[in-house]
C-alpha positions in Angstrom: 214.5 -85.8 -34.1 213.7 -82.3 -33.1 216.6 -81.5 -30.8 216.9 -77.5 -28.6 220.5 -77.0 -27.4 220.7 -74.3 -24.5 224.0 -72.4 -24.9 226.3 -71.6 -27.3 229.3 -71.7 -25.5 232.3 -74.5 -27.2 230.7 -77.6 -25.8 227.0 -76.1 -26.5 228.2 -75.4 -30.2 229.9 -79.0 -30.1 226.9 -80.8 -29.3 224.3 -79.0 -31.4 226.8 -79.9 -34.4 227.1 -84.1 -33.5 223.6 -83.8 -33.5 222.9 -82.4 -36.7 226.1 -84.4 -38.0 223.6 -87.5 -36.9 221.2 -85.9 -39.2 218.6 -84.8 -36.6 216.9 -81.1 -36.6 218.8 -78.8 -34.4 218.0 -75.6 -33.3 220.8 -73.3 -30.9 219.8 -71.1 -28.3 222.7 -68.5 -27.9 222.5 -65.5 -25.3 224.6 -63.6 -27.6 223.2 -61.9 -30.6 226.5 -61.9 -32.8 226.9 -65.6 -31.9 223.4 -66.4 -33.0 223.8 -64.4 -36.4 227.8 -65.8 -36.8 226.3 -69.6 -36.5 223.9 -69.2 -39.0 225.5 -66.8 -41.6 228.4 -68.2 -41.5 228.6 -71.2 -39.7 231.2 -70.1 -37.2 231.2 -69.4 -33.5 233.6 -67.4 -31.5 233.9 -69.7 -28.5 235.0 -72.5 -30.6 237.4 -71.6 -33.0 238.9 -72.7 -36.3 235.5 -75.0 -37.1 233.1 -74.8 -39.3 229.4 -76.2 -37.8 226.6 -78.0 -39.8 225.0 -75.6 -42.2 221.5 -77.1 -41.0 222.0 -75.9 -37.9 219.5 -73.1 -37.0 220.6 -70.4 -34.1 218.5 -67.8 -32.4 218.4 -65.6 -29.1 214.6 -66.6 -29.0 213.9 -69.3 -26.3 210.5 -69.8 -27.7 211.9 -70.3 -31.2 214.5 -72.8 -30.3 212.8 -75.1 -27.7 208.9 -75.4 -29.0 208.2 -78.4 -30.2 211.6 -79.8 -29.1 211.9 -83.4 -28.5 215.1 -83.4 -26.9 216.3 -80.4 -24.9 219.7 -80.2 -24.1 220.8 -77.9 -21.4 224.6 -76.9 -22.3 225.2 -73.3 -20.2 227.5 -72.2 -17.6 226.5 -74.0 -14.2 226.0 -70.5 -12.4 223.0 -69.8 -14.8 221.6 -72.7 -15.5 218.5 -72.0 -13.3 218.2 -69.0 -15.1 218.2 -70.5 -18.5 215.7 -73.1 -17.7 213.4 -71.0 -16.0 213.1 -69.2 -19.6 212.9 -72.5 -21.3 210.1 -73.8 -19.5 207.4 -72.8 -20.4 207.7 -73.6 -24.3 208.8 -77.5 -22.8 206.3 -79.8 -24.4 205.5 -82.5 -22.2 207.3 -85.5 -23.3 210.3 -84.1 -23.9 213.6 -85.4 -22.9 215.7 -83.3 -20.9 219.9 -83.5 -21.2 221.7 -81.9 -19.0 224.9 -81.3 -20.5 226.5 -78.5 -17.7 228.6 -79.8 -15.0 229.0 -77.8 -11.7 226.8 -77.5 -8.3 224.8 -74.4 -8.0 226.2 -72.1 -5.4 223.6 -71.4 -2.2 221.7 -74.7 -3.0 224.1 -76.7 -3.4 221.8 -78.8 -6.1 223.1 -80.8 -8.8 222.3 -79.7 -12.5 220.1 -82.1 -13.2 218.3 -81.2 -9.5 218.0 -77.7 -11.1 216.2 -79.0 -14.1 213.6 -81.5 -11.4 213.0 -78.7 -10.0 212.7 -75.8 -12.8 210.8 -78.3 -14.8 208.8 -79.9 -12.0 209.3 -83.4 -13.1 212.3 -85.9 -12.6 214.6 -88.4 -14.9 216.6 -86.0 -17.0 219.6 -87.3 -18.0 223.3 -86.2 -17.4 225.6 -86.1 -20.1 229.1 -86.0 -18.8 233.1 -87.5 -19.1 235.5 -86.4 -21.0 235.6 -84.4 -23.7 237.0 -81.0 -25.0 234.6 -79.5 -27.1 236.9 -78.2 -30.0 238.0 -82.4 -30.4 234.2 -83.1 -30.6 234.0 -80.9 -33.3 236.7 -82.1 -35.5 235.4 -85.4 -35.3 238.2 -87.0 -33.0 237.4 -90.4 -30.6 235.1 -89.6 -28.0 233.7 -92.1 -25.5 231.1 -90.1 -23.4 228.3 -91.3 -20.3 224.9 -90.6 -20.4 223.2 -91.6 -16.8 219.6 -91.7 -15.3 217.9 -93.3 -13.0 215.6 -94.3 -15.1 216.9 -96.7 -18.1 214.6 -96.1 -21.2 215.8 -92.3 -21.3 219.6 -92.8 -21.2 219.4 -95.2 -23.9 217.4 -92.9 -26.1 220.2 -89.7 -25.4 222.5 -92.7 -26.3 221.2 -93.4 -29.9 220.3 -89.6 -30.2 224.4 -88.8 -30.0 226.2 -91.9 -30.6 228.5 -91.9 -33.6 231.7 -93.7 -35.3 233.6 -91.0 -33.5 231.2 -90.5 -30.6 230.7 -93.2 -28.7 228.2 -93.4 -25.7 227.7 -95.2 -22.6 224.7 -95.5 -20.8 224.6 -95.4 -16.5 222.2 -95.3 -14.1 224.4 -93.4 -11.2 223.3 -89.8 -12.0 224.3 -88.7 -8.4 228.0 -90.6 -8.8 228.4 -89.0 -12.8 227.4 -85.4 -12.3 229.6 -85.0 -9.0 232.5 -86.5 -10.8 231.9 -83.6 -14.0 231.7 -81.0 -11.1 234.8 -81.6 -8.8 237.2 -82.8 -11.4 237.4 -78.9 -12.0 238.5 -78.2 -8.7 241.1 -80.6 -9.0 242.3 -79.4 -12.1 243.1 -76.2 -11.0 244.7 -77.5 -8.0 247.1 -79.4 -10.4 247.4 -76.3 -12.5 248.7 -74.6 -9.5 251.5 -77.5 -8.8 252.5 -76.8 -12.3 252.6 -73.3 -12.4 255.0 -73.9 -9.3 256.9 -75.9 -11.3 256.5 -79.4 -9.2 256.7 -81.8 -11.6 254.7 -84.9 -12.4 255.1 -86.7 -9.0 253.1 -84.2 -7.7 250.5 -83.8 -10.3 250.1 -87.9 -10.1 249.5 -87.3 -6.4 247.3 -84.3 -6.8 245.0 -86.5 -9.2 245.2 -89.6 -7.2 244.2 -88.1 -4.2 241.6 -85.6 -5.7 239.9 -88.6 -6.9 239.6 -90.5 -3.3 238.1 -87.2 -2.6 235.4 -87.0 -5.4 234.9 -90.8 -3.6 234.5 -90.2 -0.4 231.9 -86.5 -1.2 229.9 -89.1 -3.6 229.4 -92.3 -1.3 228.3 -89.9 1.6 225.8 -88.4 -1.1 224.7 -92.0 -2.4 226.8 -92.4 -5.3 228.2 -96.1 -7.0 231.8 -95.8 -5.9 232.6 -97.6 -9.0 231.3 -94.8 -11.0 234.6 -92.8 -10.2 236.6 -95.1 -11.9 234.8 -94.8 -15.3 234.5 -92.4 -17.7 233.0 -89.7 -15.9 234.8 -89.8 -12.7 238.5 -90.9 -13.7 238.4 -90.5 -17.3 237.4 -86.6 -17.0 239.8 -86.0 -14.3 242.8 -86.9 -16.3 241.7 -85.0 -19.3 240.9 -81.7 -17.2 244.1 -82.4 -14.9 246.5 -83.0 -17.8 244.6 -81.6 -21.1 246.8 -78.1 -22.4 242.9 -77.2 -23.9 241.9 -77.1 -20.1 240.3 -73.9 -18.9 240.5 -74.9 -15.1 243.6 -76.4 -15.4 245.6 -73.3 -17.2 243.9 -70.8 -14.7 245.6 -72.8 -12.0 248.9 -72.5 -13.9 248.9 -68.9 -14.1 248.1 -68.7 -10.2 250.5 -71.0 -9.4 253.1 -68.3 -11.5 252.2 -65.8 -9.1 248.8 -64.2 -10.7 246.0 -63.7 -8.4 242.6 -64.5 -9.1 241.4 -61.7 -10.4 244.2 -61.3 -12.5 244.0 -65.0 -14.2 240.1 -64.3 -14.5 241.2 -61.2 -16.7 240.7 -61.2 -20.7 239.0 -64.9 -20.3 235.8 -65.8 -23.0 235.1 -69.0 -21.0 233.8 -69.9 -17.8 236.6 -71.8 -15.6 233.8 -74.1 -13.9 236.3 -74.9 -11.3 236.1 -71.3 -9.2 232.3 -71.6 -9.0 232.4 -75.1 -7.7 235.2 -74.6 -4.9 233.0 -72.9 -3.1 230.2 -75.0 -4.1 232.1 -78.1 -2.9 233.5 -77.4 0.1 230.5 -76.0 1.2 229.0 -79.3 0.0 231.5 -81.8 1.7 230.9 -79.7 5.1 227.6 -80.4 5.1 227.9 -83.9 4.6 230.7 -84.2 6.9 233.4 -85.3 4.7 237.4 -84.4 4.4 238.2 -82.6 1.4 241.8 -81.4 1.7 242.5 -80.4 -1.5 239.3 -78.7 -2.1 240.2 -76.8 1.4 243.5 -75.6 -0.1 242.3 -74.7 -3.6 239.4 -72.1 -1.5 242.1 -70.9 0.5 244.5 -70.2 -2.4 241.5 -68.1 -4.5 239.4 -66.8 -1.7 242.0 -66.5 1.6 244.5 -65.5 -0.2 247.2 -68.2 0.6 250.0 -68.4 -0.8 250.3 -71.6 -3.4 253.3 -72.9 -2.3 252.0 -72.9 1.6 249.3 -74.6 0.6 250.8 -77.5 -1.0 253.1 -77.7 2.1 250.2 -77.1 4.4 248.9 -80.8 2.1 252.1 -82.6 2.3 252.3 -81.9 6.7 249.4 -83.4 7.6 248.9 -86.2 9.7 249.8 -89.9 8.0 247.0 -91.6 7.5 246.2 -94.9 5.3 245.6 -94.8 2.0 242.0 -95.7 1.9 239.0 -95.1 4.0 238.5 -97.6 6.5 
């Protein structure tokens, strides 16, 4: 198969190479020039480190170069220009392509999912997430991935699924895009919430708390938005949030660490290659769960520790004094 990956961040780099690892024809988009010439003189890329991609891959900073003729597109950038990235794909999108959108966040101002993005960028529906949880330098070296690709529509998902699955990669098909792409977004948020506990040095009761509860919260936001609450309990809603909550290769969760040491945002965000998904989508998800009408506590007292400037420690008290209440919704 003809396969387009958008973005040659780590987990764009990871992808293009288990596809061309699964023998399929794979061209790279890459926004940056020296990435784009690195990948295909010498096989490297900055953003993931230490591995050596598929020789047959092809990079370029040419949209037209990388997506024409595609028969799989796979959208892999950062979630606060993903718009952007397939508004300039578009127009070289043949018509029966599949569409993967491999970014996880909600766009800030619309509040639309990724895969809403592409509906509406592309003008057509049934793209399919691609989502759970994976690091992207463990993809590359070939270690055991299990992985989720949903969409409403079956036929697709089990085509992504036989387009990626391998002995170390294995893929699960779903149907509850909604349920799937919220869990990739929020865990972030959480993770940096339980970066923050640990940079305060809290210990694991807390952190077990932090993730227990974070998840009743990535619940309660995706029932309200007509998600499978069983869907948060899977790969993509559970299984992420462990890995992003507890993983030392976390971006979201060691930018919560350093705030938790007493760094301010700014300051954490300094000297960083990588996007941590979890700032964008605080604001993103709060502003999300207030418009649905649902209680987000921890996703209250991450935005208040990055954007009001409250102190960590306060805000985990501020979490531990409020009202009792049961342990699950009524």
């Amino acid at each position: 198969m003809k396969c387009a990956v958008l973005g040659a961040g780590a987990w764009g780099a990871a992808l293009a190479d288990r596809l061309a690892r699964n023998a399929h024809d794979v061209r790279l988009w890459a926004y940056e020039p020296d990435v784009a010439q690195s990948v295909n003189d010498t096989h490297r890329n900055r953003f993931l480190a230490g591995v050596e991609m598929s020789p047959s891959i092809v990079a370029s900073t040419e949209m037209k170069d990388v997506v024409g003729g595609a028969q799989f597109v796979v959208l892999v950038a950062p979630s606060h220009v993903t718009r952007a990235v397939a508004e300039a794909a578009q127009p070289y999108l043949s018509r029966d392509a599949i569409v993967v959108v491999a970014s996880k966040g909600i766009e800030q101002h619309s509040l639309a999912r990724m895969t809403e993005i592409a509906a509406d960028v592309f003008g057509r529906s049934g793209a399919v997430a691609l989502s759970g949880p994976t690091f992207a330098a463990e993809v590359a070296r070939n270690q055991p991935t299990a992985i989720v690709a949903a969409c409403t529509e079956r036929a697709p998902a089990e085509q992504v699924q036989q387009l990626f699955h391998g002995p170390a990669f294995r893929v699960y098909t779903q149907h509850d895009v909604v349920g799937v792409e919220l869990g990739g977004a929020v865990k972030n948020v959480m993770a940096v919430a339980t970066g923050i506990a640990e940079g305060l040095g809290l210990g694991f009761n807390a952190r077990a708390a932090l993730i227990t509860r974070g998840l009743a919260e990535m619940t309660r936001l995706g029932v309200a938005l007509g998600a499978d609450p069983a869907t948060f309990a899977g790969l993509a809603g559970m299984g992420d949030l462990v890995l992003t909550c507890t993983g030392q290769l976390s971006r979201n969760r060691s930018l919560g660490v350093e705030i938790g040491s007493g760094k301010t945002l700014d300051e954490a965000l300094v000297g960083r290659d990588t996007v941590a998904e979890g700032v964008i989508t605080t604001r993103s998800a709060r502003e999300l769960a207030e418009r649905a009408g649902v209680d987000m506590p921890i996703v209250e007292a991450v935005f208040s520790v990055l954007f009001d400037g409250q102190a960590p420690r306060d805000a985990i008290v501020d979490l531990m004094n409020r009202d009792p209440r049961a342990e699950r919704d009524e």
